[in-house]
N, C-alpha and C positions, 0 to 999 in steps of 0.2 A: 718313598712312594714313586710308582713307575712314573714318567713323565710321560708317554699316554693318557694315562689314567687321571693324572693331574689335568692334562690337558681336556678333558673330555668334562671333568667338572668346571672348568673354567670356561668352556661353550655353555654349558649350562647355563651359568650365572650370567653369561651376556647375553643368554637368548634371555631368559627372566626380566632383567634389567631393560631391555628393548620391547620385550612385548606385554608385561607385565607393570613394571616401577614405572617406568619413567611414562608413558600415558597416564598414569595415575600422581605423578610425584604434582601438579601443582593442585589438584583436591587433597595429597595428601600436608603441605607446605600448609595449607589452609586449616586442616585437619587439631583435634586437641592429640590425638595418640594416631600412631600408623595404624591401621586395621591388623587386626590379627591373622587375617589372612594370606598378607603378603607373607609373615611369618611361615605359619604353615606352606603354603610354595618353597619355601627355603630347605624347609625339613623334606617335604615331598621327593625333591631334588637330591636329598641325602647329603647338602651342605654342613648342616650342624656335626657332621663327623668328622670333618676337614682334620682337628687337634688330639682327636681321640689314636688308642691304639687301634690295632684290626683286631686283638681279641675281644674287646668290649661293641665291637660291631663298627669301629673308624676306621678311617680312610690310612692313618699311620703317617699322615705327610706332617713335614717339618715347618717348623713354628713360619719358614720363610712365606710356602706355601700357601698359607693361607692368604696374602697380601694378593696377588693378585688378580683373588675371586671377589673379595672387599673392595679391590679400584675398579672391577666389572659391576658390583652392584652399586657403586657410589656414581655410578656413571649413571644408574638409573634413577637411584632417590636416595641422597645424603641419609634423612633420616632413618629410611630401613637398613642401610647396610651399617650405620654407627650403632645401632639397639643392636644388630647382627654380633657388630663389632666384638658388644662385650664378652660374647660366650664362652670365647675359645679360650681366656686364662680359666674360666673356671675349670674346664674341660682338661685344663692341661695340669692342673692343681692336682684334682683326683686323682690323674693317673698318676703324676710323679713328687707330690708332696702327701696324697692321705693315708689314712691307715686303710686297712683290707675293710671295714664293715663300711668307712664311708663311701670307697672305694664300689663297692659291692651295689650299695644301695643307690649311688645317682649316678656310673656312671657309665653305662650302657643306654639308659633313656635319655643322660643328655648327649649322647653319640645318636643319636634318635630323633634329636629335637623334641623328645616327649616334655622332657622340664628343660627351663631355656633361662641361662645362668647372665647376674648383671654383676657389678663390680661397686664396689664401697673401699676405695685403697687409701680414706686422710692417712692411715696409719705412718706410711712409707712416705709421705712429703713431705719435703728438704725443712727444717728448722722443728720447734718447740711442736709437740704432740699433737695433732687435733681427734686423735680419736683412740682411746687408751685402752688396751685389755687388761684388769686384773683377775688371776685366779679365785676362784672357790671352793666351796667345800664339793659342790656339785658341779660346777664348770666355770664359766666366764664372766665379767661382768663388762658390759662395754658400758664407758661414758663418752660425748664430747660430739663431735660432729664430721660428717662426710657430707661437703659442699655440691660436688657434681655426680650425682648416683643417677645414671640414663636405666629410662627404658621402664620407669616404674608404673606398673600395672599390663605389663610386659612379659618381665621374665618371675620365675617361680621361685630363683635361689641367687645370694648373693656372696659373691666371695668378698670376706669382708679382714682388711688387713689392717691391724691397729699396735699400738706402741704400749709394752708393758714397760713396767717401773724401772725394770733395768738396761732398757733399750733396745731390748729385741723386739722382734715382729712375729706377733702372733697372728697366724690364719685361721679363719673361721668361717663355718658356712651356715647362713645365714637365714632364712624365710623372707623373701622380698613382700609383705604381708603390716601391715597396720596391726602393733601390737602392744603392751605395757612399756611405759618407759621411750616409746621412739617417737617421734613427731616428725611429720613429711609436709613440706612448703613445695611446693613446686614453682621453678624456676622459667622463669617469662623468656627463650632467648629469640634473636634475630631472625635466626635461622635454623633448620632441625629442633623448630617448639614441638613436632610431634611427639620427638625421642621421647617425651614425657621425662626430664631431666628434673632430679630433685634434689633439696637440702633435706639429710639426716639427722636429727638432733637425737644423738643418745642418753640418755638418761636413766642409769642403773637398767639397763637390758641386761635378760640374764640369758647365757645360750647355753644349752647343756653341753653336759662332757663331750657327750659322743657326736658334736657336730666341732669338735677341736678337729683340725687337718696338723699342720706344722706350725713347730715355734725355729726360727734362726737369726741372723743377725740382720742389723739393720745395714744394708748399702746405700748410704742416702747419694752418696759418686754416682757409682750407677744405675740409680735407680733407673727403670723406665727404658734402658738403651733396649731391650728385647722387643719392646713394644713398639720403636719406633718407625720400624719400618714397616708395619700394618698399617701404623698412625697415617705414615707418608702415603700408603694405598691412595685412601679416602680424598687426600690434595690429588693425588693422580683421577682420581675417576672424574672429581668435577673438572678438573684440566680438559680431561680425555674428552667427556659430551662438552664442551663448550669446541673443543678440536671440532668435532663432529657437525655440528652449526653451525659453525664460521666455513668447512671445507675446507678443502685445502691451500695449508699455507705452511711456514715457516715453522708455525708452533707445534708440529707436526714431529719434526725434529728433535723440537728442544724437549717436550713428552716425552720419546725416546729416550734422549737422556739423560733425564733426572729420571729415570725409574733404572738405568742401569748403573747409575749414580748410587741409590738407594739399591738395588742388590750388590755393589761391590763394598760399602762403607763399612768401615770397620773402627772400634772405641770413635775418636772426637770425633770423626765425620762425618757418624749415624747424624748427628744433630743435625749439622750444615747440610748435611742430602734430604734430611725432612726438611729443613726452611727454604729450602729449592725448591721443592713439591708445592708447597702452599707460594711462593712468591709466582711460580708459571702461573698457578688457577685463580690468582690476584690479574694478573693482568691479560691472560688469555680472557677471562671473564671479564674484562674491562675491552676489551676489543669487540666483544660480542655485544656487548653493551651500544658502543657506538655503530656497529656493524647492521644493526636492527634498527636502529635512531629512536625517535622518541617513540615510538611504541612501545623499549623497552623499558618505559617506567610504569607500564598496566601493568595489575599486578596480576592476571593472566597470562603476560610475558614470561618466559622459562628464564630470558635472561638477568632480568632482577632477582630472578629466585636466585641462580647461578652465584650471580654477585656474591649476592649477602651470605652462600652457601661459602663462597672463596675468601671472606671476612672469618667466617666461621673458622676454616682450617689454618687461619693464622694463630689464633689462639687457644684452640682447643686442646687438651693435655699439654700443654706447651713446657719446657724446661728453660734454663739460664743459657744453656748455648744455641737453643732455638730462637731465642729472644735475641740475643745480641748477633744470630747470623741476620736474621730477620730486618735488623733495626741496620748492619750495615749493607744491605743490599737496597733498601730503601732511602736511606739515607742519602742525600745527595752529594758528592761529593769536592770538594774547591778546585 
C-alpha cells in the first residue's frame, strides 16, 4: 500500500476520532452499545478495507497498517475502535484462509463495511480446549465456550476458531445472531462496556459445511504475536489523547517510542513493546488524573474515563510475556 495513500486514511481516522468519537466518547462510555453510527463513519471513510485486497475493493495494506488508524481512533473512543478492532482478522481470513464461495460471498461487503466481522478465538488459547469443533455428516458441531466475544449486536459474522479432537484449529464463520444451541451473557467491564463484550456458551451448534474456511495446526507459541501490534495501537491511542490534555511534556517522547518500539519488534519483543504501550497509558493517564485534580473523579471527566480505559489495556487479550513484562516493570524493584 502506497504510503500516501496510507497516509491519507490515517488523516482520516484522526479527523473522525477528533470531530466525531471523541465528543461523543463520554455519552458513549455511559452508553449499553456504541451507536451504530459511528460504525457507519468508519465504512463511509472506507476504513473497513484497510485488510482486504484491492481486487475485492481493499485498500491492500499490510496487517502493520492497520495499527495506526486503530491508535487514531482509540485516541477518540476506546470502544469504537476495539469493536473496529475485530474486523480485520476476519477480513484477512477470507482472503487468505477461505475457499472461493466463501471468499465470494463476504468478502467484498466486508472490504465495504456492508457486514462487519467480530471474533470467537477460545479455540487457539494456550492449555485444555475451551471451544471444540467436531465434524459432521453436514458440517460442524461447536461445543464449550468463547469468554470475550466484543461487539455483540454490532458485527454480522464471526470468525470463530475452535480445537478439534486431534488438536488442530479449525476455522469457521459464524452468524453473530441468537440461535439453537448458543447462549450469550454479556459481560459487565470497567471500561469499553459499550464494546457490548460477551460470553459464548456453545452447546451442539451446528454450522454448515459451506461456512468451513481452514483447518491447520495449532501454534499455541505463537499464538496472537500477529495481533499484537494492533493490540499495542489501542494502548498508544489512549497514551496519545491523554498526551493531547496534559500538552506538552515528556511523554510526548516516550509515545514516540514505544510505537517505534512496537513497529520494530520482532518474536519475544512483540510482547515487551505491547507492555510498553499499556504501561505509558497507565501512567500518562495517571498524570492527567492529577493534572485535572479532583474534578477528575466526575464521571463527566475524560480523565477517569482515560484511566479505567488505561486499566483496560493492561489486560485485554493479554499473553504470558505481556504479563510478566507488565508485572516487572511495575514491580518495584530492592
Amino acid at each position: 500500500m502506497a504510503g500516501e495513500l496510507l497516509a491519507g486514511y490515517i488523516a482520516q481516522a484522526r479527523l473522525l476520532a477528533d470531530e466525531v468519537l471523541f465528543p461523543a466518547a463520554m455519552a458513549v462510555d455511559r452508553s449499553d452499545s456504541v451507536p451504530v453510527s459511528h460504525f457507519d463513519r468508519l465504512a463511509e471513510a472506507g476504513l473497513y478495507a484497510l485488510a482486504g485486497p484491492a481486487e475485492a475493493g481493499g485498500l491492500g495494506a499490510d496487517p502493520s497498517a492497520v495499527g495506526p488508524v486503530l491508535e487514531a481512533l482509540a485516541g477518540g473512543c476506546l470502544a469504537t475502535a476495539f469493536v473496529f478492532a475485530q474486523h480485520h482478522p476476519l477480513v484477512r481470513m477470507l482472503n487468505c484462509e477461505a475457499g472461493p464461495e466463501l471468499r465470494d460471498r463476504w468478502l467484498e461487503p466486508a472490504c465495504r463495511g456492508e457486514v462487519r466481522g467480530g471474533l470467537a478465538l477460545a479455540g487457539v488459547l494456550p492449555g485444555p480446549p475451551k471451544l471444540r469443533a467436531e465434524p459432521t455428516a453436514d458440517g460442524w458441531r461447536l461445543d464449550g465456550t468463547s469468554p470475550w466475544v466484543t461487539g455483540w449486536g454490532r458485527v454480522d459474522l464471526l470468525r470463530v476458531a475452535a480445537r478439534t479432537a486431534d488438536g488442530r484449529i479449525a476455522s469457521l464463520v459464524v452468524d453473530a445472531v441468537d440461535q439453537p444451541g448458543l447462549t450469550v451473557t454479556r459481560q459487565r467491564l470497567v471500561a469499553v462496556d459499550a464494546s457490548a463484550t460477551v460470553n459464548l456458551q456453545f452447546e451442539r451448534v451446528i454450522v454448515p459445511a459451506d461456512r468451513f474456511a481452514s483447518i491447520g495446526p495449532h501454534d499455541e507459541a505463537g499464538y496472537g504475536i500477529t495481533n499484537l501490534r494492533a493490540q499495542g495501537s489501542l494502548a498508544l491511542g489512549v497514551a496519545g489523547r491523554c498526551c493531547t490534555l496534559l500538552g506538552s511534556s515528556p511523554f510526548d517522547d516516550e509515545l514516540a517510542a514505544c510505537r517505534q518500539a512496537l513497529d520494530e519488534a520482532e518474536g519475544d519483543a512483540v510482547p515487551v513493546a505491547r507492555a510498553g504501550a499499556s504501561e505509558l497509558a497507565l501512567r500518562a493517564a495517571a498524570a492527567l488524573v492529577v493534572a485535572v485534580g479532583s474534578r477528575s473523579i466526575l464521571l463527566e471527566e475524560h480523565a477517569q474515563r482515560l484511566a479505567r480505559e488505561a486499566l483496560f489495556t493492561l489486560v485485554f487479550a493479554s499473553r504470558e510475556g505481556i504479563r510478566r513484562s507488565l508485572l516487572a516493570r511495575l514491580t518495584p524493584r530492592p
